[in-house]
C-alpha positions in Angstrom: 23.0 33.2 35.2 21.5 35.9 36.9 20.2 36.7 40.1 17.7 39.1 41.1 17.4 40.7 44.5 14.3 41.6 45.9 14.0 43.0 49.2 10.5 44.2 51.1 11.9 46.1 53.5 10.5 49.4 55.6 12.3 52.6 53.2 14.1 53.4 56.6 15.3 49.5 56.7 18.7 50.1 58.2 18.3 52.3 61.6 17.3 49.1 63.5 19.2 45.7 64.2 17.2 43.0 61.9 16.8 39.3 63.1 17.1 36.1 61.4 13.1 35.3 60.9 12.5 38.4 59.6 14.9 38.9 57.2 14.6 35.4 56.1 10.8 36.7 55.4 12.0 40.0 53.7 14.3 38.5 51.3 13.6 37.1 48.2 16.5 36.0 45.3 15.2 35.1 41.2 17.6 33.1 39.5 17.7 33.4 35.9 19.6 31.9 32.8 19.9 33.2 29.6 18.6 32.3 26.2 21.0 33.4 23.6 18.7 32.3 20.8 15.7 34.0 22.2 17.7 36.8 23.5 15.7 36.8 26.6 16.1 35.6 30.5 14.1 32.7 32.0 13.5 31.8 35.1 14.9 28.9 36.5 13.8 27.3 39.9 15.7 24.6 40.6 20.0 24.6 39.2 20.3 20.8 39.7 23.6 19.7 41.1 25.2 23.1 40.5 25.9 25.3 44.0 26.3 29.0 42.9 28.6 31.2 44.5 27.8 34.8 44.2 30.6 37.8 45.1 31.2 41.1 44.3 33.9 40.1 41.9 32.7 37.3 40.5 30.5 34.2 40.8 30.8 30.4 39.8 28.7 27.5 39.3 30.4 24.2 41.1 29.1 20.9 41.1 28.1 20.1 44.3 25.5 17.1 44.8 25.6 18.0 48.4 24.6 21.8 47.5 22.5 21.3 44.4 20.4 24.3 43.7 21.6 26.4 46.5 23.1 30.2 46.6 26.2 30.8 48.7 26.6 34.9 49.6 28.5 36.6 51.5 26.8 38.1 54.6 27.8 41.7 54.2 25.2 41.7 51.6 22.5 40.9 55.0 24.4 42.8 57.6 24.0 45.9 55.5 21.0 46.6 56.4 21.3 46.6 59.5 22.3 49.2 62.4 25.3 47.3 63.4 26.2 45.6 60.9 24.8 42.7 63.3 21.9 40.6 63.0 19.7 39.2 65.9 20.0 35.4 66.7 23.7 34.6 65.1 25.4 37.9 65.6 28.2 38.4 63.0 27.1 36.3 59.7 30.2 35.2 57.7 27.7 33.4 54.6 24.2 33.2 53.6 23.0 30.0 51.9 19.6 30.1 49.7 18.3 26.9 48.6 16.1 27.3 45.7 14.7 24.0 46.5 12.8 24.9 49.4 12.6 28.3 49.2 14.6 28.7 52.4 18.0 30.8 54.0 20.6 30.0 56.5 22.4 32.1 58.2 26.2 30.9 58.7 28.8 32.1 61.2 31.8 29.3 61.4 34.1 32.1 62.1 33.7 35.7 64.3 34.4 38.3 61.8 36.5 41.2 62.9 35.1 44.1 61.0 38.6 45.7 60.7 40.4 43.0 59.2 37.9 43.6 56.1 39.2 45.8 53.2 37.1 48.6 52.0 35.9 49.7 48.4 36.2 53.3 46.8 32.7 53.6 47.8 33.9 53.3 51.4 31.9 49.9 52.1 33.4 46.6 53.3 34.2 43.8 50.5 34.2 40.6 50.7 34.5 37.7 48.5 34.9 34.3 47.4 38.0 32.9 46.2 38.3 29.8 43.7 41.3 27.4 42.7 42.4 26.9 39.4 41.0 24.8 37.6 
């Protein structure tokens, strides 16, 4: 799998504080899947009953019925572009959920992040990820 991001916003996108309707607007993901035979990507739109979890790390499919065809991401990906690091209507985001089913995002913030607890790349931004079981 592959996903494309694809975003449509103003070249000077991160000197303001963006909110939720816009950015869900703005944002656009392509979900692809390779074709070995072909060599090639095709688009997929739907993934069935498999949620994918992208990170910076790396990203799993899981069978989720409940979650069929949607994206799970962490929020740091979003709050980049803005000013803060905050976005208007939810404040700090801890996950963003795109479901490819209906073309839609949500915004998720079960926890307040504390921006210093987060550990920092060598490129000096803040990672975060997801972390699976073993299997």
């Amino acid at each position: 799998m592959m996903v494309r991001w694809r975003w449509h916003l103003p070249i000077f996108y991160n000197v303001r504080r963006w909110g939720v309707d816009e950015l869900r607007k703005e944002i656009k993901l392509d979900v692809f899947e390779a074709d070995l035979e072909k060599r090639r990507w095709l688009e997929v739109k739907e993934l069935g009953d498999q949620a994918l979890f992208l990170g910076t790390s790396c990203s799993r499919a899981i069978l989720s019925s409940d979650y069929g065809s949607c994206i799970f991401f962490s929020s740091l990906n979003i709050t980049r572009l803005c000013s803060d690091g905050i976005i208007n209507g939810i404040g700090d985001c801890a996950y963003c959920v795109y479901d490819m089913k209906n073309d839609t995002f949500r915004f998720d913030n079960p926890v307040s992040i504390k921006r210093e607890g987060l550990s920092y790349g060598s490129d000096g931004r803040w990672r975060a990820d997801w972390f699976f079981p073993c299997e």
